[in-house]
C-alpha positions as CSV (number, residue, x, y, z in Angstrom):
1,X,113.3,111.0,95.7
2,X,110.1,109.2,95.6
3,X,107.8,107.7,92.9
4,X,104.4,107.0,92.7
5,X,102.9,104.7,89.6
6,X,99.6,103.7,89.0
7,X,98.6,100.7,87.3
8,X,95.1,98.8,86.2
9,X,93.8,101.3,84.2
10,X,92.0,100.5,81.2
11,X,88.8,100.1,79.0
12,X,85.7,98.6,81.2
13,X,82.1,98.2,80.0
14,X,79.3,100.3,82.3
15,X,78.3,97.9,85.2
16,X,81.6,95.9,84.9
17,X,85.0,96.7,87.9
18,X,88.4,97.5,88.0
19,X,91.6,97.5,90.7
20,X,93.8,100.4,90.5
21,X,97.0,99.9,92.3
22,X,99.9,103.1,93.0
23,X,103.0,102.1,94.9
24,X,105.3,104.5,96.4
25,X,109.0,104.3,96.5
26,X,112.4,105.9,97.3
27,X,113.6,106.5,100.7
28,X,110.2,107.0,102.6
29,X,109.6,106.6,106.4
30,X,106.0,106.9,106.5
31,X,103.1,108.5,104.7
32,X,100.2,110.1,106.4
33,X,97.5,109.7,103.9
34,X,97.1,108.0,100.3
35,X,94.3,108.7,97.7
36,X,93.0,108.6,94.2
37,X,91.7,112.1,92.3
38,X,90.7,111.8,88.6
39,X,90.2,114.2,86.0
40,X,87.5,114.3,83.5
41,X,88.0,115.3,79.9
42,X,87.5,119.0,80.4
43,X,87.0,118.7,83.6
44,X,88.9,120.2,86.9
45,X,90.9,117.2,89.0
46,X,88.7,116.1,91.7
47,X,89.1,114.1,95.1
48,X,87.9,110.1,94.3
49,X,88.8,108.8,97.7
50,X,91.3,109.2,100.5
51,X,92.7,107.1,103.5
52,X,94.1,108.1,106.4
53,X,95.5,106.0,109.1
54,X,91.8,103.6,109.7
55,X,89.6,106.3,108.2
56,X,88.6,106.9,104.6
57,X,87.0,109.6,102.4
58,X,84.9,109.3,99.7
59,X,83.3,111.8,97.0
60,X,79.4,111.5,96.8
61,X,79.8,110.0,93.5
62,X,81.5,106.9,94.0
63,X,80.5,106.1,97.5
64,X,79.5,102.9,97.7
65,X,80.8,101.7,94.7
66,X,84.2,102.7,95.2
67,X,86.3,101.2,98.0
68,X,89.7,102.1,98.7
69,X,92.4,100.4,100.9
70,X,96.1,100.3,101.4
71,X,98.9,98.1,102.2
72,X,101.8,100.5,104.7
73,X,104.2,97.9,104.4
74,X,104.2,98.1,100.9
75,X,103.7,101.8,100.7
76,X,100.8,101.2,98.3
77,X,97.2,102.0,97.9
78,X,94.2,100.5,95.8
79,X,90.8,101.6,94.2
80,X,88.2,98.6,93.9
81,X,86.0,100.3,91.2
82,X,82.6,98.7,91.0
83,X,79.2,99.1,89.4
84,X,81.2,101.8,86.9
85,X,79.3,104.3,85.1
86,X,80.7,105.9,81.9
87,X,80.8,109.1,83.9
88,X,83.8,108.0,85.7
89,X,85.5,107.8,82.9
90,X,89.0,109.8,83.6
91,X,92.6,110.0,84.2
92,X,93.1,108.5,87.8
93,X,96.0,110.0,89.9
94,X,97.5,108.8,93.2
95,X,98.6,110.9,95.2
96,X,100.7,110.3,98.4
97,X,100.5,113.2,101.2
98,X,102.9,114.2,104.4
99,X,105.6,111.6,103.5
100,X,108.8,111.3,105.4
101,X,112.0,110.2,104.1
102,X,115.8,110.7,104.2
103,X,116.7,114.2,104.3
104,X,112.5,115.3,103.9
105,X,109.5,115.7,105.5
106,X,106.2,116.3,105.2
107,X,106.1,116.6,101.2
108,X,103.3,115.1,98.7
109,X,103.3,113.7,95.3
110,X,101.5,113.0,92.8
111,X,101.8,110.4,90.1
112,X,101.5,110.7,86.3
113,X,97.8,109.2,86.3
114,X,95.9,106.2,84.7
115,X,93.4,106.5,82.2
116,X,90.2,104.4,82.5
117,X,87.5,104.2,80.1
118,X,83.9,103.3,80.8
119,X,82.2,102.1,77.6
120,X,79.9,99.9,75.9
């Protein structure tokens, strides 16, 4: 019913930015809240950043250095990753929560993730 893909993912050198982009598609009406969670080699998956409506959410470790935004009439969200750190170097999922469709409501997904590499 609906798909999420990420894109932008890649190899970046510490200091240096990326733009990950996740669109959303299938029969959707609306989606209450978009955001990015990335998992560590070894590591649990953890809450990047979420946006809601006007407000946004980030995790201590990326505030200010991480800004995330979204596009509703395109059903699609971005990360603007700068100042990267080889600690944020993980698989990046979006995930898309309460979205309304045909025939569904109030469902999430997740997409199949991103991997982005910080290294010199």
């Amino acid at each position: 019913q609906v798909q999420l893909v990420e894109s932008g993912g890649g190899l970046v050198q510490p200091g240096g930015s990326l733009r990950l982009s996740c669109a959303a598609s299938g029969s959707i009406y609306t989606i209450e809240a978009m955001g990015w969670y990335r998992q560590a080699p070894g590591k649990q998956r953890e809450l990047g950043a979420v946006i809601s409506g006007g407000s946004t959410n980030y995790a201590d470790s990326v505030k200010g250095r991480f800004t995330i935004s979204r596009d509703n009439a395109k059903n699609t969200v971005y990360l603007q990753m700068n100042s990267m750190k080889p600690e944020d170097t993980a698989v990046y999922y979006c995930k898309a929560d309460g979205v309304t469709g045909r025939g569904f409501a109030g469902m999430d997904y997740w997409g199949k993730g991103t991997l982005v590499s910080v290294s010199s």
